[in-house]
C-alpha positions in Angstrom: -3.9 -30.0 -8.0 0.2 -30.9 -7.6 0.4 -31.6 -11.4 -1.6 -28.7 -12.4 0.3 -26.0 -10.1 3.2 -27.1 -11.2 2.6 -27.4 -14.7 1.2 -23.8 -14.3 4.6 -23.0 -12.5 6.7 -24.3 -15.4 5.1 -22.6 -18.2 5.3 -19.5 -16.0 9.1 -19.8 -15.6 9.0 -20.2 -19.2 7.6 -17.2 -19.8 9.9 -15.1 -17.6 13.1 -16.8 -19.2 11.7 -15.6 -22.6 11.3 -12.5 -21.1 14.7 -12.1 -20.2 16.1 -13.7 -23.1 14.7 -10.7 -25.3 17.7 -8.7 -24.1 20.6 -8.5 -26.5 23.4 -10.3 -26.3 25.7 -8.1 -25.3 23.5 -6.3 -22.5 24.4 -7.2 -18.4 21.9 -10.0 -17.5 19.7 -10.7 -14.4 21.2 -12.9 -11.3 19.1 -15.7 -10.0 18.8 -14.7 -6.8 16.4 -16.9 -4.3 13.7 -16.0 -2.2 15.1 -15.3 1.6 12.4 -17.7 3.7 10.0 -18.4 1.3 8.1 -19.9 3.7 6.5 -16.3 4.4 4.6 -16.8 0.9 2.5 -19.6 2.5 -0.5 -17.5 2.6 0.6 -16.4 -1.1 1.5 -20.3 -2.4 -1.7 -21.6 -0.7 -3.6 -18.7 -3.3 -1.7 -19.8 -5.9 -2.3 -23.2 -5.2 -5.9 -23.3 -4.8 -6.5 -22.1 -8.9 -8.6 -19.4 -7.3 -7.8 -15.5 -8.2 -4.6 -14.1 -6.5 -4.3 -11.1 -5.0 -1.4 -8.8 -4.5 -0.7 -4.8 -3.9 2.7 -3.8 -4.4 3.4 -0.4 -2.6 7.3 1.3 -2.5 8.4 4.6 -3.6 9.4 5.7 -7.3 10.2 2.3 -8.7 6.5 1.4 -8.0 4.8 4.6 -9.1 4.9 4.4 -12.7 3.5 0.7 -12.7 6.3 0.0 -15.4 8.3 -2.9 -12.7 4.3 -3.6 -11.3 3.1 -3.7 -14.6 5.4 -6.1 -15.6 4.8 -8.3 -12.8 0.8 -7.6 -14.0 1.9 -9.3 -17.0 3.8 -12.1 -16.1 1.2 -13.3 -13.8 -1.8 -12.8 -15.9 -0.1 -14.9 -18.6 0.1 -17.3 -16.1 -3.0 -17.2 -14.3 -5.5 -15.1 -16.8 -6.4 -11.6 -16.2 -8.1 -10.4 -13.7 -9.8 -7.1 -13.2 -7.1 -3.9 -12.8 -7.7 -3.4 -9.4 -7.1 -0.8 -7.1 -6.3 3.1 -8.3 -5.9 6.6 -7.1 -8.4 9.0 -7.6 -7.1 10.4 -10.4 -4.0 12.0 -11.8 -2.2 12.7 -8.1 1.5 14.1 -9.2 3.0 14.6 -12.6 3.8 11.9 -15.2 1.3 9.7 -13.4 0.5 6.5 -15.3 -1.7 3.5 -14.8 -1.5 0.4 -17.1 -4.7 -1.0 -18.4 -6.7 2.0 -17.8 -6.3 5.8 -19.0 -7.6 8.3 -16.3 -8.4 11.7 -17.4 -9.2 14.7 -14.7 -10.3 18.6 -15.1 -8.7 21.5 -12.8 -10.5 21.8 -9.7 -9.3 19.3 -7.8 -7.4 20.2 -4.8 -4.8 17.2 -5.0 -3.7 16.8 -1.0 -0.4 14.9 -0.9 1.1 12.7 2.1 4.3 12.8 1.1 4.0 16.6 1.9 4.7 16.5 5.6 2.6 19.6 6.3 -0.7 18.3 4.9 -3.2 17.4 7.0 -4.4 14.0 6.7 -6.3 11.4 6.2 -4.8 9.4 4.0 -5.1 6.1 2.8 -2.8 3.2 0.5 -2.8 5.6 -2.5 -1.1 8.1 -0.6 -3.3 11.2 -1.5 -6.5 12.2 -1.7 -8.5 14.7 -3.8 -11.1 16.8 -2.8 -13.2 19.9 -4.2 -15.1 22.5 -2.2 -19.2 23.5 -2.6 -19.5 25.1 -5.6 -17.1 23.6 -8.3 -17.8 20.7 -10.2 -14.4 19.1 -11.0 -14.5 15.3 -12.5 -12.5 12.2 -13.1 -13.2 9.9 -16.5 -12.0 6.2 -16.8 -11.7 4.8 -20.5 -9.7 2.4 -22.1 -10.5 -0.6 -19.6 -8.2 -3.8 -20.9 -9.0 -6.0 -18.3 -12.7 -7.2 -17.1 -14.4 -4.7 -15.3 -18.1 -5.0 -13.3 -18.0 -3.2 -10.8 -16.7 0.5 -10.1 -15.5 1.3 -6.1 -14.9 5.0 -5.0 -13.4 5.1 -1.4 -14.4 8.7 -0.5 -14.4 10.5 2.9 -18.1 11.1 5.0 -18.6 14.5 6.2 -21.5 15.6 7.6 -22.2 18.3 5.2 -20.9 16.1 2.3 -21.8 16.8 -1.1 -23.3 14.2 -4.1 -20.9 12.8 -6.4 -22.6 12.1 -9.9 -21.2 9.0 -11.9 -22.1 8.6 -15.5 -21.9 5.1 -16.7 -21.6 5.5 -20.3 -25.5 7.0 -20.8 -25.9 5.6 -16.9 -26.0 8.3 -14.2 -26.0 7.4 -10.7 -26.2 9.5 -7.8 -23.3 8.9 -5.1 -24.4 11.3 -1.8 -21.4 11.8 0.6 -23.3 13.2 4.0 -23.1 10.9 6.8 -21.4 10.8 10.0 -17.1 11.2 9.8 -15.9 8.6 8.6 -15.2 6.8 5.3 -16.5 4.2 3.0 -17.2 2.8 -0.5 -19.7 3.0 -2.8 -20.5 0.3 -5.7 -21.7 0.9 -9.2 -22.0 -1.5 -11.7 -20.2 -1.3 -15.0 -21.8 -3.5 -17.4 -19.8 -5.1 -20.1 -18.5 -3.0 -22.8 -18.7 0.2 -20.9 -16.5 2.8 -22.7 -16.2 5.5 -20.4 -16.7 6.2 -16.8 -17.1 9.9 -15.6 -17.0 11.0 -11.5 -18.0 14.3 -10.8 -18.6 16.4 -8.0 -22.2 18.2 -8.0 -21.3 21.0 -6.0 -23.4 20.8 -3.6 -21.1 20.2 -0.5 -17.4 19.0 -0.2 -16.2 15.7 -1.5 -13.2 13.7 -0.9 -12.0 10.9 -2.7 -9.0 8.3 -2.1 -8.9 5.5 -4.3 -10.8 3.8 -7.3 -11.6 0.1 -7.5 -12.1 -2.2 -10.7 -13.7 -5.2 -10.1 -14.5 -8.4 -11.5 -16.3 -11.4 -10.6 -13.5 -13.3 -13.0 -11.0 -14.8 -11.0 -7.4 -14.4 -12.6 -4.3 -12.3 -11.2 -5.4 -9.0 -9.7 -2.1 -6.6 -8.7 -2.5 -3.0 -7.3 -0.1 -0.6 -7.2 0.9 2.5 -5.1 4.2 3.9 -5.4 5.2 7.1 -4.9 8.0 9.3 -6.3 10.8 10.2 -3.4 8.7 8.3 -0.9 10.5 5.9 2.2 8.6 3.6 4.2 8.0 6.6 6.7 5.4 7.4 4.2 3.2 4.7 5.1 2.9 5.8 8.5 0.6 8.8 7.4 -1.6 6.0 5.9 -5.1 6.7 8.4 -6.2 2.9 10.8 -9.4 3.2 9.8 -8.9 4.1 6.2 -6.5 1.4 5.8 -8.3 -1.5 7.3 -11.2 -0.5 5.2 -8.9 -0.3 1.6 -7.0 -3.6 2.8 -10.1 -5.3 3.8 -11.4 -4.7 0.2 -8.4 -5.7 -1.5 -8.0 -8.6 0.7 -4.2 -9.3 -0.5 -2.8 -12.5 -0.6 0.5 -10.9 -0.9 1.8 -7.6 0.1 5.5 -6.5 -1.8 6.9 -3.8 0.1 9.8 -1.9 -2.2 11.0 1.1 -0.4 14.7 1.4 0.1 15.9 3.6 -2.4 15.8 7.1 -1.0 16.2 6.1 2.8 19.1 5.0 1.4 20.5 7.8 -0.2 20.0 9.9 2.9 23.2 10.3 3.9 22.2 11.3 7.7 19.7 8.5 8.3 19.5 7.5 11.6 19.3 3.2 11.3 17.8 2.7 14.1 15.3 5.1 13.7 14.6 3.7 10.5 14.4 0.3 11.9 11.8 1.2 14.3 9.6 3.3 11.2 9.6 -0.2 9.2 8.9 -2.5 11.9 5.9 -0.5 13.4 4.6 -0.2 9.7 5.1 -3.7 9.0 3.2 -5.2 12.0 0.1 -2.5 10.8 0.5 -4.0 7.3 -0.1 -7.3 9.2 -2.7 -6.3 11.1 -4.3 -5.1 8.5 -3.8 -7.9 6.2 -3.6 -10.9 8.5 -3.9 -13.3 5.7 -1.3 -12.0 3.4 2.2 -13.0 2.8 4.5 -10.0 2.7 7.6 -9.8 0.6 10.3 -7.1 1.1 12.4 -6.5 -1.9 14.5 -3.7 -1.1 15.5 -1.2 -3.7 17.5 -1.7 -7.0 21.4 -1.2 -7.2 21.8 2.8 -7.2 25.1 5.0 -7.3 25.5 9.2 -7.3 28.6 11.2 -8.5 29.9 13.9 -6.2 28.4 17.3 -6.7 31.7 18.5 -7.4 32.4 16.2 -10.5 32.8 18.1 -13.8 30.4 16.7 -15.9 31.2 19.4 -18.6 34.2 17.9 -19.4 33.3 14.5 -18.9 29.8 12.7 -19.9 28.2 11.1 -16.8 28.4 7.5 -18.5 32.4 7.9 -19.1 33.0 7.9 -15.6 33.9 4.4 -13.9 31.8 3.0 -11.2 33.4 1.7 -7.7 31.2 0.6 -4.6 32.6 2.7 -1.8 35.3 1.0 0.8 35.2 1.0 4.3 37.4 3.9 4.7 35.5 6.3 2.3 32.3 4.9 3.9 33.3 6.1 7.4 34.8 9.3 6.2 32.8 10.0 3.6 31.6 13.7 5.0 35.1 14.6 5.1 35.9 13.5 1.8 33.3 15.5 -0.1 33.6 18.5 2.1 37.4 18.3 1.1 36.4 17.4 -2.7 38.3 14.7 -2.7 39.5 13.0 -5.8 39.3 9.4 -4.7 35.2 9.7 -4.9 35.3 11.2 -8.7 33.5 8.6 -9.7 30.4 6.6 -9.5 29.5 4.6 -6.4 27.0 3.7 -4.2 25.2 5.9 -1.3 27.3 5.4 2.1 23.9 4.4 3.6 22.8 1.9 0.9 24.0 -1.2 1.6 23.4 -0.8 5.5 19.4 0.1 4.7 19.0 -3.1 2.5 20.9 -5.6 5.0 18.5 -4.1 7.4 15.2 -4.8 5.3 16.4 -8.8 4.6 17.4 -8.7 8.5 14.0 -7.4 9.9 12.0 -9.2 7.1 13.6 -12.5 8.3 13.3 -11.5 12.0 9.4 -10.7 11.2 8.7 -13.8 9.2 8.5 -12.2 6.2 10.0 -13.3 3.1 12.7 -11.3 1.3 14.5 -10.8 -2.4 17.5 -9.3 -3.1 16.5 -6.8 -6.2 20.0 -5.2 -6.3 21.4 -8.8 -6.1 19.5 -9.5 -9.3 21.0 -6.8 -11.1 24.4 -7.8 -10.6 25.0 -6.0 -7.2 26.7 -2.6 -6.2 27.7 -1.0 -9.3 25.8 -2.9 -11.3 23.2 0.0 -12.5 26.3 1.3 -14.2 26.6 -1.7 -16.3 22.6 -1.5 -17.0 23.4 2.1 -17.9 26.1 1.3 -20.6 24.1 -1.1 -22.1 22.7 -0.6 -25.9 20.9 -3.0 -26.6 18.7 -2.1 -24.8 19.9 0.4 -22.6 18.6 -0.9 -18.9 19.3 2.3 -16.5 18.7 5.9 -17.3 21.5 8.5 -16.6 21.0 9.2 -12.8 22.1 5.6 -12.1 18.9 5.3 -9.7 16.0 4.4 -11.9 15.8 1.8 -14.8 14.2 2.2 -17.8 11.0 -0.2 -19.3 13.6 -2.8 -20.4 15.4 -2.4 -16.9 12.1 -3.0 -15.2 10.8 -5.5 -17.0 14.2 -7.5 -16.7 13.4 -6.6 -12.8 10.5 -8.0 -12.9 11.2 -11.0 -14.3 13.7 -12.1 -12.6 11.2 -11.8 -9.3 8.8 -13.7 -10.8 11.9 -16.3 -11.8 12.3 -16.7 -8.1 8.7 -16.2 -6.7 8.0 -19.0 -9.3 10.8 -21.6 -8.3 10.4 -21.1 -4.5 6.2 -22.3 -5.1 7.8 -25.1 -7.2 9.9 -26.2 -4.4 7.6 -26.1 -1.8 4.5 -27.8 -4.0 6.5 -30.2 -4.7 7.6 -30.8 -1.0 3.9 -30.6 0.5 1.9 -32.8 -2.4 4.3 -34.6 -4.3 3.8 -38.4 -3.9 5.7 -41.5 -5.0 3.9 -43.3 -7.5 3.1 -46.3 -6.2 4.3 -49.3 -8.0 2.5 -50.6 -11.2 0.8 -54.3 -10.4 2.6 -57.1 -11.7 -0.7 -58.7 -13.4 -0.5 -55.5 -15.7 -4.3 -54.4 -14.5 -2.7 -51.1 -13.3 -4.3 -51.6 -10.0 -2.5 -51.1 -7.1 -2.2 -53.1 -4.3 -1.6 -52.8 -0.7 
């Protein structure tokens, strides 16, 4: 099993250096940045390992949600270790510009889409971070089309109420009659999806209310499986609207062997976060994760590099990109307030959130602390100010113009470059755990050996 892991390994690190390589000479290239305590991917390795399928749910905030940096990831591993089915999804289209690789979701009106990153909507909620629901009397569906990776089976997490309504589910010419009623609570319901199936349509009869959380592909196929749920502006706070029940029944399904956690971004550009406050949100929410998911490794990543120009900068006169780009110094940091109450000059330019850095050296401290592992994303790109760089680029461009969010190529770069050092750090410790000497060849040239 050594040899084959690590030839595995190889060929994947391969792959992510040709990945990285397809940048053009002259754009800013990824850091090789290690894996903080990789010994908090045992759980992960030992997956990985065993040539069995791997699972993994990547959940964060906007840098997630588009499943451009988790798609990547999607990629790089099913190249590695085969496809496997798509996983887990919303159910449906839950905010705007919503995208899902290897599937295309369609939904009509009708759906009420209930959101937790709303702080005044009720819950429950689960991992996809909404939940959609429609009252007696309408008949709003869901289609799924375009399936790219192996699917068998169809999962709808929905909510039992006890006056519950039927959901209808047409397998291509297939109908199958999903009722809802039961005692408060939630659960799944399983459909086959026999090969070749083109479409898959979810609707609500209208005989009672429904409400639906998530979607699960499956397939009896082994292979990489990665979910994702990110959602846009979201901090880790977000996961503590995430329901017990509902979670330990979504995690027990997924049964991760790996759990990357990439919030970060917009706790940190919150200028009057309170750090111990946060401290306490992402430590509570990391012990559920792990109760939860008691066999998963978790990985905290942080956010990317990210930088702001004051409110106050004419950007009429100037483009955005011909500004320069300084991280912040201690002074400004401390008096930063002042300085943009007073418009200073000395911040007309880019630079990095006052609260940045502080958030992120408190997710690698904590992660460590927890025996989690941890990776240094904003490292990776070069560190503070380094988004700038990714923005100037041409070929390709890397960052778009808010100096927060990549683009594909910037992703994709991201994401291999995690997978660089996900992949070395299994290296290392396969080879620490298995690797023998080989035993001296016998002198009589039998190639037996001999005690």
């Amino acid at each position: 099993m050594i040899f084959l892991s690590l030839r595995r390994a190889a060929a994947a690190a391969a792959f992510a250096s040709v990945s990285l390589g397809l940048m053009g000479a002259g754009a800013p290239q990824t850091t090789f940045v290690p894996i903080s305590n990789p010994a908090g991917l045992a759980a992960f390795f030992d997956a990985q390992a065993s040539g069995s399928d791997v699972r993994i749910l990547h959940i964060g905030d906007s840098h997630i949600a588009r499943d451009t940096f988790s798609g990547d990831l999607r990629t790089l591993f099913a190249a590695r270790d085969k496809a496997g089915s798509r996983g887990m999804l919303p159910a449906g289209n839950v905010y705007p510009f919503y995208t899902a690789r290897g599937v295309e979701i369609d939904m009509s009106d009708g759906w009420d889409v209930v959101r937790a990153r709303n702080e005044e909507a009720p819950g429950p909620f689960g991992v996809m971070n909404a939940r959609v629901a429609a009252e007696a009397g309408t008949s709003p569906w869901i289609a799924l089309s375009g399936f790219e990776t192996p699917v068998e089976r169809l999962l709808i997490g929905y909510q039992r109420q006890p006056e519950g309504g039927v959901l209808q589910v047409h397998v291509d010419s297939r109908i199958h009659a999903v009722p809802t009623s039961g005692e408060q609570g939630f659960a799944f319901a399983a459909l086959p999806v026999r090969k070749g199936t083109q479409i898959v349509r979810i609707a609500a009869a209208g005989d009672g209310p429904v409400a639906l959380f998530s979607l699960v592909l499956e397939a009896d196929v082994g292979g990489a499986v990665l979910s994702n749920s990110g959602w846009p502006g979201a901090t880790a706070e977000i996961m503590a609207r995430w329901d017990d029940d509902l979670l330990r029944m979504e995690l027990g399904r997924l049964d991760p062997d790996l759990i990357i956690v990439g919030y970060g971004t917009n706790e940190g550009f919150d200028d009057k976060l309170d750090l111990g406050d946060y401290e306490a949100v992402l430590r509570a929410q990391l012990v559920r994760l792990k109760r939860f998911a008691p066999d998963a490794s978790i990985l905290l990543t942080g956010g990317p590099d990210g930088t702001r120009l004051p409110h106050y900068a004419d950007t009429d006169a100037r483009e955005p990109h011909e500004w320069s780009c300084a991280p912040l110094n201690e002074a400004e940091r401390q008096q930063y307030v002042d300085l943009i109450a007073e418009e200073s000059e000395t911040l007309l330019r880019w630079h990095d959130a006052p609260q940045l850095s502080a958030v992120l050296a408190l997710q690698k401290r904590l992660a460590l602390e927890m025996g989690a592992a941890h990776w240094d994303w904003r490292a990776a790109m070069g560190g503070a100010c380094a988004v700038h760089q990714w923005r100037l680029a041409e070929d390709p461009q890397l960052a778009r113009p808010d100096h927060v969010h990549l683009t594909g190529d910037g992703y994709k770069a991201s994401a291999s470059a995690l997978f660089e050092a996900m992949n070395g750090a299994f290296v290392a410790r396969q080879g620490d755990r298995e690797g023998q000497p080989v035993p001296d060849r016998d002198k009589s040239g039998s190639g037996v050996t001999r005690d």
